[in-house]
Every structure is written in C-alpha cells, then in structure tokens.
C-alpha positions, 0 to 999 in steps of 0.5 A: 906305731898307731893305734887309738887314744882317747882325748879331751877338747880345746876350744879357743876365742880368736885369732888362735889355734890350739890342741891336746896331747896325752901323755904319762910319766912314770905312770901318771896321766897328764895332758899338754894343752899347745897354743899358737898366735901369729904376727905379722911382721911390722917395721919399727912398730909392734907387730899386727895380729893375723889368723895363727898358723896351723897345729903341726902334727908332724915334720914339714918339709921344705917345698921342692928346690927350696932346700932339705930339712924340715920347715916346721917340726911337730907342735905335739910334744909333751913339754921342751922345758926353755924357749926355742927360736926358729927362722925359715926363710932366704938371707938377700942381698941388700940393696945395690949389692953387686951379683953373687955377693957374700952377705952376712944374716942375722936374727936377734931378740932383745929384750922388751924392757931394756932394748940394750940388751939381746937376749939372742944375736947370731949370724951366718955367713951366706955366700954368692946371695943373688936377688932371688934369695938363699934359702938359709937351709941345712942342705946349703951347710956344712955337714953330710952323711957322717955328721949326726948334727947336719947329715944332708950337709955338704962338705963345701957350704955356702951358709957358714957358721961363726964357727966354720967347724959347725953347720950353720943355720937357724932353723929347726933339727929333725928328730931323725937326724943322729943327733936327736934321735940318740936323745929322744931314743934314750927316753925308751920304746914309750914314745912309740905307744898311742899314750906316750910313756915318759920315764921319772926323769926326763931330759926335756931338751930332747923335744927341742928342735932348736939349735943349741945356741938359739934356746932362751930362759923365757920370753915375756912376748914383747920383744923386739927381734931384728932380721938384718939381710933376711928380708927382699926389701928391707936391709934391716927389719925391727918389729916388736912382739905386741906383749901378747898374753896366753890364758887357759882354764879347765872344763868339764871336771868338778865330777873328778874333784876339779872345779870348772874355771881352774886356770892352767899354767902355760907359757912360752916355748916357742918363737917361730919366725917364718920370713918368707910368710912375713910372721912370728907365731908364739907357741905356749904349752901349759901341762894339766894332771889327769887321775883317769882316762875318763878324766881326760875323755872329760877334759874340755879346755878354754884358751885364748891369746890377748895382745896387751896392746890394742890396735888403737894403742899400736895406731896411736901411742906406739910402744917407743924404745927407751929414751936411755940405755938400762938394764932390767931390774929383775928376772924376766917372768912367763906371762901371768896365768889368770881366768878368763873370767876375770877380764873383758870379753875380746873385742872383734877387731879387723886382722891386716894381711899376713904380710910386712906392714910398711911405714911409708911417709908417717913416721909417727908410728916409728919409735924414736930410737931405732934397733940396736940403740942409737939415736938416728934421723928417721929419715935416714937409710940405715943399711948397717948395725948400729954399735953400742956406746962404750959405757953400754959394751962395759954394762953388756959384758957385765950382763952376759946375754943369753944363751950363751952363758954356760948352763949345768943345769937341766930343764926344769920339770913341768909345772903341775900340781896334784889335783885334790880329791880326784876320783876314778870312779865317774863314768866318762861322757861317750866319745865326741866324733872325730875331727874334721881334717886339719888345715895345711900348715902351708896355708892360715887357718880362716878366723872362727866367727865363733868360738870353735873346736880346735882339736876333737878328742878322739883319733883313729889310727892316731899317729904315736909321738915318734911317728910325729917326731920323725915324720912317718 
C-alpha cells in the first residue's frame, strides 16, 4: 500500500548519510532518525573513514550469477531492539590451495577493550573454493521451497553451517521469507499504512535481519573484527572499528515546547560488513516522540559521526591490542549522546579509497599483537587462527560470549521520553519539495562540500514499511 505521508528533515555534517522515518505505536507518533558511516577495511590498524553507504530504502538483490537473497535489506525500520551483524561478499581459497579445495570461513567481532574476548565467532564451511571466489549466498545453502528460514536453499549445499541441520551463511534474511514474514505479519495490517502503525507490544526482533546467532547486546564502535578465508589476498584479515561516535539533536520545535539543540538518544543497531566493497558501515537509530503531524512536518535534525581517532592518531600512535590478556570491568555501553555544541567543529580531512589499506614494509602501524591474542613476529605469515593460552580458555568459559548465551527476555522498548508542555495547536510550516532521487546503494554517495539534506520531508507515493520490507 502507497500513499503520502508528511515528514521532517535530517541534515548531516560529513562523511555520513541519514534519514527519518515515521511511525505510531499504540496511537503515539514518533519518528526514527537512521545514521550510516562507512570504513574501509585496514589490516591490523584501525579502519579509515570513506563516503558512507546510501540509505537503503528497500531489499537489494544480489547481481546477476552472484546468488539469491538479499545483499542489503531496508534501513527504514522503526527500531530492532539489539545489533545486527551482517557480511556479503565470496569466502577464498588461501593462498597455494590446490583447486576446488574445501575452506573454512569465518567472521568475528571481539571486544575493543579486551581483545580476548569475542563477542561473535562463526564459521561456515564452503566447498569446492576456486580462485574466483564463493559467494557466501543463501541459495548455495541448505534449504529449499518447504524450509521457512532458507526457502531458495538447495538440498545439497556447498556453505555448510556448524549445525549441518540449519542453512549456513551470514548475511541478511528477507522479510518475505516464512520465517520473518510470520513475525512481521503478527504485528497486524498497520504496517501497510503510509505512517506505520505499531501495537503496544511489539517483538522488535521482527525488524532484524540478521540470523539469530549473529545478534549482539551492543557495540561501543571500536571493535576489532576479523574475516579469515573471506578476503582474495588476505588469508586472515584484522581491522579495528575506529570508535566512532553518532550525535544528533532536535530542530525546529521550541513552538511545541521542545528546545532547539535537545539531544537524541541513538545508538548502534547495525554492523554491515561488505567484503567485496572492502567496508564496515555502522548503522544508529535514535527514536524522537512526536505530539502532532505538524510537529513532525517541523521536524529538523542535525547529525553527525565523529571518529574518536583522528587520522593523525591512527598515522602515529596506532590503537595496539593489549599487552596481557583481561577481561572488561563492566557492562559495554552504546556511545554517549551528547550536543553537537558542546565539541569542536569537524576537521576537513582527506578520505582514502573504499578499499583495504595495505601495511607493506611499515610495520610501525601494526599493533604488536595480532588477533586472536598471541604474540607473533610481525614479519611472519599468519595463514591459521591463533589459540588461547589455557588460563585464558578457563577465564573465556568462565565469561560465556555473546550471543550465545540463552536469552528469555525480549528486546527492550525504544528509549523515549515524553516531550513536556507539547501542544497541537501550532500551524505547521508548508511542506518542503521533494527529494531529488537517491543514489544507488550500489555506488557511494559523493562527500557533501557542505552540510546537505539527506532526506526531504515529504514523499509522493511513499512506499509503506511492508512494501520496503518485502521489496515490492
């Protein structure tokens, strides 16, 4: 179902890209502000930030001959409550590996802090790798017409989960697949309406595509991750998110009793890793309460996304990984919110290509300590996964990694807070014009020379949520 939906403005300050999407639950109007940054992958050193990937608005397919399934899903979804991890891309054969050979892929994300402890580890098995690569794609898994989780799954696969009884992959599930599609369809026909309509309770894992096994607590941003067999030159890549910061605040609503400058609450939901791109692209969603339309058609938002290291720090004093092997001393926290007015305007810095930085003969950028956590010599060729001491297995099965830890619990709720002394009864502003098309999320967006309109506030024929969610 289309239709036409009024809707405020998000401006961003860099290298970022962001966008607004209305919606109600149980009759109260809210809005979702969605910020993208992108990094380029960087072996052993923190990753360097280049133009962030465009908004998605709907599924992108794979291209032709490189598999079925979605390569990106929507980004315009009200909230998914804990943090997706996604990779696309080919698992590789390494490197003088005889042709057709079997190869073991895997993805991890370990902690920032304590780079001993994974906060994700999962591997598939891919069979008969050649030198052109394996697209790690669902229709290559185990599935087929009468499996809900993989229904373009084949019954003799060549990506082989741990569990040879489950499909095996990493990327993201569709929403029209059975198995998300029961969810999202038990959430009522609301979803269909130009303004989404929630109910009271909502089960905010219905809007995750991730697999189950690859949904996170949280993430900080600086995280190592580490792709082994899923890059075409390097057999075991380690790059650092660069601790990157998300900070949005609220515009254009003192007539509705909301001061300009009020911060959002966003944080991370999302790590899309895109290995034949070469990038990470961290996603945040923060969720402002609304009284009326004409507070939304008022709406303006400011964001942006700092790196909390610079690139003279990640030139000179690279982040190293630590010198003993602990554990972190407290719960990981989202990134604080704060006003933009309260740090430094952005610094104009020059943006390295989207591709992998190579380290070459200077080793001076490479930490010490290479992923997974034991001492090496730089110069040596690490073509295997590296094992924990015993103390540090005992202190690991003593700290059980997420996600696999058994969670009862659902999601939390969005975090909102009712605006005080809001009123109805201001006239609303005429609606702006409409955007101009949006780039395609094949292709990064060219970085603003100034800051710039991501997303124009009112759409004709906007497409409604389940029209995004399930590609029509």
């Amino acid at each position: 179902m289309n239709g036409t939906r009024p809707a405020g403005t998000v401006t961003t300050a860099g290298p970022a890209v962001a966008a607004l999407m209305p919606w109600r639950q149980a009759g109260e109007l809210r809005a979702t502000v969605v910020l993208k940054a992108s990094f380029a992958f960087a072996c052993d050193t923190v990753a360097a930030r280049v133009d962030a990937r465009p908004i998605v608005d709907h599924d992108v397919p794979y291209a032709i001959g490189r598999g079925h399934g979605p390569r990106f899903t929507t980004d315009l979804v009200p909230w998914i409550g804990r943090v997706d991890v996604l990779f696309t891309g080919c698992a590789y054969p390494r490197e003088g590996a005889p042709h057709g050979v079997d190869t073991r892929a895997r993805i991890g994300v370990f902690d920032g802090r304590a780079a001993s402890l994974p906060l994700l580890d999962k591997s598939v098995l891919v069979r008969n790798v050649d030198a052109l690569g394996v697209p790690i794609a669902y229709d290559l898994a185990l599935g087929g017409p009468s499996c809900p989780e993989n229904p373009v799954g084949t019954s003799s696969p060549r990506i082989v989960a741990t569990d040879p009884a489950r499909p095996g992959g990493f990327g993201p599930v569709s929403a029209a697949w059975p198995a998300r599609r029961a969810r999202l369809e038990a959430l009522g026909e609301g979803l269909g309406l130009p303004i989404p309509e929630l109910p009271a309770l909502v089960p905010w894992d219905a809007f995750s595509a991730a697999p189950d096994d690859q949904r996170l607590g949280s993430l900080r941003g600086d995280e190592w991750i580490v792709l082994e067999a899923l890059h075409p030159r390097i057999a075991i890549l380690r790059t650092r998110l660069p601790g990157a910061v998300a900070r949005a605040e609220i515009l254009g609503l003192s007539s509705f009793g909301i001061e300009d400058g009020r911060p959002v609450a966003i944080g991370i939901d999302t790590l899309q890793i895109d290995g034949d791109d070469h990038t990470m692209t961290l996603t945040w969603r923060g969720v402002v309460p609304l009284p009326s339309l004409a507070a939304l058609e008022a709406l303006r938002i400011v964001a942006r996304v700092d790196d909390a290291v610079t690139p003279e720090e990640r030139s000179e004093q690279p982040t190293p990984l630590p010198d003993t092997l602990t554990l972190p001393d407290g719960v990981v926290r989202p990134p604080e919110t704060l006003r933009l007015g309260e740090d430094p305007a952005l610094a104009d810095t020059d943006l390295l290509p989207a591709e992998t930085v190579m380290l070459g003969d200077d080793t001076t950028r490479a930490p010490a300590y290479t992923l997974p956590f034991r001492r090496v010599d730089v110069d040596a060729t690490v073509v295997e996964t590296a094992l924990l001491s015993d103390e540090a297995q005992a202190d690991a099965a003593a700290h059980p990694a997420m996600p696999f830890a058994p969670r009862a619990e659902s999601a939390p709720p969005p975090p909102v807070a009712s605006p005080t002394a809001l009123t109805d009864d201001a006239r609303a502003p005429a609606p702006p014009p409409p955007a101009p098309p949006r780039a395609s999320p094949w292709k990064p967006a060219p970085p603003p020379s100034a800051p710039q309109p991501a997303r124009e506030a009112q759409l004709d024929e906007e497409p409604s949520l389940l029209d995004r969610l399930y590609g029509r």
